[in-house]
C-alpha positions in Angstrom: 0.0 0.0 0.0 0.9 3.6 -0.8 1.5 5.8 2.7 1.8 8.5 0.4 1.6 9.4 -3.2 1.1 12.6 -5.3 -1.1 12.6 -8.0 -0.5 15.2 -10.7 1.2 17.7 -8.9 1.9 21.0 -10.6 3.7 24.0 -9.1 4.2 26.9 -9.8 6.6 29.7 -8.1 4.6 33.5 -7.9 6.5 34.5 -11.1 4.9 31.7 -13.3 8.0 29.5 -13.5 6.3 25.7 -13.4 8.6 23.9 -10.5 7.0 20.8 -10.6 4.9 19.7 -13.5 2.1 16.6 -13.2 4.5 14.6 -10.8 3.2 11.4 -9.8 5.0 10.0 -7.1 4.8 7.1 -4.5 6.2 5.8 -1.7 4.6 2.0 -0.3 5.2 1.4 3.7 8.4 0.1 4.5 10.1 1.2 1.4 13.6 3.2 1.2 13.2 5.2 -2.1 15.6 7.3 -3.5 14.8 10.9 -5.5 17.5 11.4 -8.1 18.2 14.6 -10.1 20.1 17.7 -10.8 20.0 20.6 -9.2 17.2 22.7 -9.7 15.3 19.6 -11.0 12.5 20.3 -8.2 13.4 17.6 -5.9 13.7 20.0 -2.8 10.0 21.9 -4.0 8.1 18.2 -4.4 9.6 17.2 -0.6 8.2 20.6 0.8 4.7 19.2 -0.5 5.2 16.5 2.0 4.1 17.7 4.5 2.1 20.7 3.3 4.9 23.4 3.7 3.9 23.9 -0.2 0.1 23.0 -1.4 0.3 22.2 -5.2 -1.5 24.9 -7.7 -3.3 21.8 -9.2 -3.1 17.8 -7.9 -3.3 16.1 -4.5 -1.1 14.7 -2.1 -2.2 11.6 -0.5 -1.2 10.3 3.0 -2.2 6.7 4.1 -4.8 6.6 1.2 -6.5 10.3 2.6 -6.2 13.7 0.7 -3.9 16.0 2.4 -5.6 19.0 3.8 -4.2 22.4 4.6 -6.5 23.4 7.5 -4.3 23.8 10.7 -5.6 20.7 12.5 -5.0 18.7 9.3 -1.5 20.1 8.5 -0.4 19.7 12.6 -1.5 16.2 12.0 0.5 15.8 8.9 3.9 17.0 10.4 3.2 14.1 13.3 3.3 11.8 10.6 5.8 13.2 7.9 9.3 14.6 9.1 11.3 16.6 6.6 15.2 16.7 7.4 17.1 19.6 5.4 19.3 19.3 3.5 21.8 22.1 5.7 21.3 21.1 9.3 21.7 24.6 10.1 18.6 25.6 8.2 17.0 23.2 10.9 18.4 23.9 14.4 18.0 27.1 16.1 18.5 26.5 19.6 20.7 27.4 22.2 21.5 23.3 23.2 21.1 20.1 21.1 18.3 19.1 23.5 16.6 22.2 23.5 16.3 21.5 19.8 15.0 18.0 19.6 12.5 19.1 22.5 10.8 21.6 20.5 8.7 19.0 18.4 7.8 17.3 20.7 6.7 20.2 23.1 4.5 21.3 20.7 2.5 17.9 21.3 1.3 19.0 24.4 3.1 16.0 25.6 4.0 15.7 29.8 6.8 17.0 30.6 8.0 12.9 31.4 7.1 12.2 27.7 9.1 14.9 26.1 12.3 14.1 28.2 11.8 10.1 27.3 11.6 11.0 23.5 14.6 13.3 23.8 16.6 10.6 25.6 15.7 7.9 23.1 16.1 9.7 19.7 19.1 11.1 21.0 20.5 7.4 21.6 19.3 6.1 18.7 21.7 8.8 16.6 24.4 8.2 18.4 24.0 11.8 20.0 23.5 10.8 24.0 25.7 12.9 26.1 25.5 16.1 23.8 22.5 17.3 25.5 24.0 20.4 26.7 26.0 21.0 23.4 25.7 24.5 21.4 25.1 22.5 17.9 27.0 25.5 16.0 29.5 23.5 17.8 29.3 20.1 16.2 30.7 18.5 13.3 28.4 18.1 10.3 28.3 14.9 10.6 26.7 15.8 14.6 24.5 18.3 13.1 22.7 16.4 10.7 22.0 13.4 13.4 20.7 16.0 15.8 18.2 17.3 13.3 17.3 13.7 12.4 17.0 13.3 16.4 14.4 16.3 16.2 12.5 14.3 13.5 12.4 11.1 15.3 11.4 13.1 18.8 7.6 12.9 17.1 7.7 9.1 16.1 7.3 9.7 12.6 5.5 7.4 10.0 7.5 9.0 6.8 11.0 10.3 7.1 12.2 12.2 4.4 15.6 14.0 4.0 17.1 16.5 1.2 20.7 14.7 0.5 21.3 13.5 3.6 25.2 12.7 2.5 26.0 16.4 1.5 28.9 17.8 2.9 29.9 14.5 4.8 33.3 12.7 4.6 32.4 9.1 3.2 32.9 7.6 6.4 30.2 10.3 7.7 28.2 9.6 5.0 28.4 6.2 5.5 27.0 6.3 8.6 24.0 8.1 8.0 23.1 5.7 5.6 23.8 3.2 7.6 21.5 5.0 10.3 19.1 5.1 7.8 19.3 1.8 6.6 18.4 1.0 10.4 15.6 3.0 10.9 13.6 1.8 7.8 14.0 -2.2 9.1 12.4 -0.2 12.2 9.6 0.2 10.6 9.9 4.0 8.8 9.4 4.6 5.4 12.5 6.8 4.2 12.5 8.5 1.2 15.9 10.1 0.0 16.9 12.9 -2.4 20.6 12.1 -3.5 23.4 13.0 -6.2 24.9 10.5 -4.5 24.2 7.6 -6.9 26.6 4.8 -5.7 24.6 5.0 -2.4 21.1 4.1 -4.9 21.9 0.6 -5.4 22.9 -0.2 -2.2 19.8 1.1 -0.2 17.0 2.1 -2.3 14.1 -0.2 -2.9 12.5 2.2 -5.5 13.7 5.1 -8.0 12.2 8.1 -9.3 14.2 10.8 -11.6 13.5 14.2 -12.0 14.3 16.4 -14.8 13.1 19.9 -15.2 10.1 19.2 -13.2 8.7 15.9 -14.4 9.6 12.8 -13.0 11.3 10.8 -16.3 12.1 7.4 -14.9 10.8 5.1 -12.0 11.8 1.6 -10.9 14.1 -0.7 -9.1 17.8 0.6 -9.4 18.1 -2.1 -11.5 15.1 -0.8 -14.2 16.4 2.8 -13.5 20.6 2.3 -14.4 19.5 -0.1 -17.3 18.2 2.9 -19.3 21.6 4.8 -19.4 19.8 7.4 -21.9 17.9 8.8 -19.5 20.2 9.1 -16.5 22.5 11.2 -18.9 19.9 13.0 -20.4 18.9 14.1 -16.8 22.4 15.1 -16.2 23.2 12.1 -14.0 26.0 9.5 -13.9 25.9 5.4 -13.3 26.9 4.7 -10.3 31.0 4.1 -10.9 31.4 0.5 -10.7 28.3 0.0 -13.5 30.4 2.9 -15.5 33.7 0.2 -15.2 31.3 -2.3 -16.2 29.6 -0.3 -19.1 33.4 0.5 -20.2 34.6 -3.4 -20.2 31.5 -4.1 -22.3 32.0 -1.3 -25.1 35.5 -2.8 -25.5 34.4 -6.5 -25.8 36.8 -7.3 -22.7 33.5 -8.8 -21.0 30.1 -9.5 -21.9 27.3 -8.7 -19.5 23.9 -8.7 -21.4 21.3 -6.1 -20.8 22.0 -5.1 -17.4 25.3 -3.9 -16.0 26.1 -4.7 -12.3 25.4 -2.2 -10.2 27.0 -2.9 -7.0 30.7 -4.5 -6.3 29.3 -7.7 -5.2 27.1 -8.1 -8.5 30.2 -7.3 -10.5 32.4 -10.0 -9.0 29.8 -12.2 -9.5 29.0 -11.3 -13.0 33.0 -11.5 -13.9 33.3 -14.9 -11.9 30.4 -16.1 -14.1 32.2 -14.7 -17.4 35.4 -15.9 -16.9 34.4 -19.4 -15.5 32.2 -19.2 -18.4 35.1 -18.8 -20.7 37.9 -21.1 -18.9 35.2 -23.8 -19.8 
């Protein structure tokens, strides 16, 4: 089942440009899909429809099969469910202390005083942030910073998590890690949706693909159905991830054979040049 979907989304900014134009999207329960495009492709305006920051000039948004209202009871209810994580954590954390900041969700709950401190204390843990309580977050790493503002996002238990490139700006090893954190989260039981350039990360994590190009979404699949059609990832100014590039390169030059689908990951490349060369020896 769909826990949310958009169904011919158009948007337009006040000067007429179109932003997003007739985007169906989806996202099933329990899924980890990945957004791909360029910059200024409108993946950062379709996420702010999410959770009703933006309300689409014509379309719906759907949430658990019900159309999204904007009404303030509706929207309060809608942030509950969807959390948005920016893509600059210091877009998203404004107070003076890192628990100050992942309390303010959850405060505006009307939640005991008990509650809020539990949910502090556990999303905190769960990013690898307990201890840091006190901490200025102007003072942390970026690495810090963006697992505080994902604390603030779990702090109100969250259906739907859904983060602007979560890996910009992070060493691979910090990237790593929030992926892996993410990764986690969504066996817990979260849907995650991503918007990445990062496309090696894609095959590793994503269960679903969309591309977005000047608006429209242009492609949408498994990684695998995605990377197949190399036309359109370079057409939407994307690359293959690197080791389906090597792959892609090998083939051109008739070193190895691998049909109609390169391997996307290291592991499927191993196996598909085991294959080829025991293949051969034979």
């Amino acid at each position: 089942m769909n826990i949310i979907e958009t169904i011919s989304v158009t948007y337009k900014y006040p000067d007429g440009t179109i932003a997003l134009d007739k985007i169906d999207f989806s996202a099933e329960t329990g899924e980890i899909v990945a957004l791909l495009g360029a910059n200024g492709a409108g993946k950062s305006t379709l996420f702010l429809h999410f959770n009703g920051i933006l309300k689409p000039n014509n379309g719906t948004v759907n949430l658990d099969e019900h159309v999204v209202k904007y009404d303030k009871e509706s929207l309060s209810k809608i942030r509950q469910m969807v959390g948005i994580v920016f893509q600059n954590p210091d877009d998203q954390l404004f107070a003076p202390t890192v628990e100050e900041d992942v309390a303010f969700g959850p405060m505006n709950l009307d939640l005991s005083k008990e509650e809020v401190k539990f949910r502090i204390s556990k999303s905190l843990k769960r990013v690898g942030m307990d201890g840091y309580q006190n901490k200025a977050p102007h003072h942390l790493s970026g690495g810090q910073k963006k697992r505080v503002a994902i604390a603030g996002v779990l702090a109100m238990e969250p259906k739907i998590m859904v983060l602007d490139e979560p890996t910009s700006g992070l060493d691979p090893k910090g990237a790593s890690r929030i992926m892996k954190l993410l990764y986690e989260l969504n066996r817990e039981g979260i849907t995650i949706i991503i918007s990445t350039h990062d496309v090696d990360l894609v095959p590793i994590y994503a269960d679903k693909v969309h591309v977005i190009s000047h608006g429209k979404i242009i492609k949408k699949g498994t990684p695998v159905e995605v990377f197949r059609d190399v036309e359109t990832i370079r057409k939407a100014n994307l690359r293959l991830p690197r080791i389906t590039h090597l792959m892609e390169i090998l083939n051109k030059e008739d070193q190895i054979s691998f049909g109609d689908s390169y391997p996307l990951t290291i592991g499927e490349a191993r196996r598909s040049i085991d294959k080829y060369l025991n293949s051969n020896l034979d």
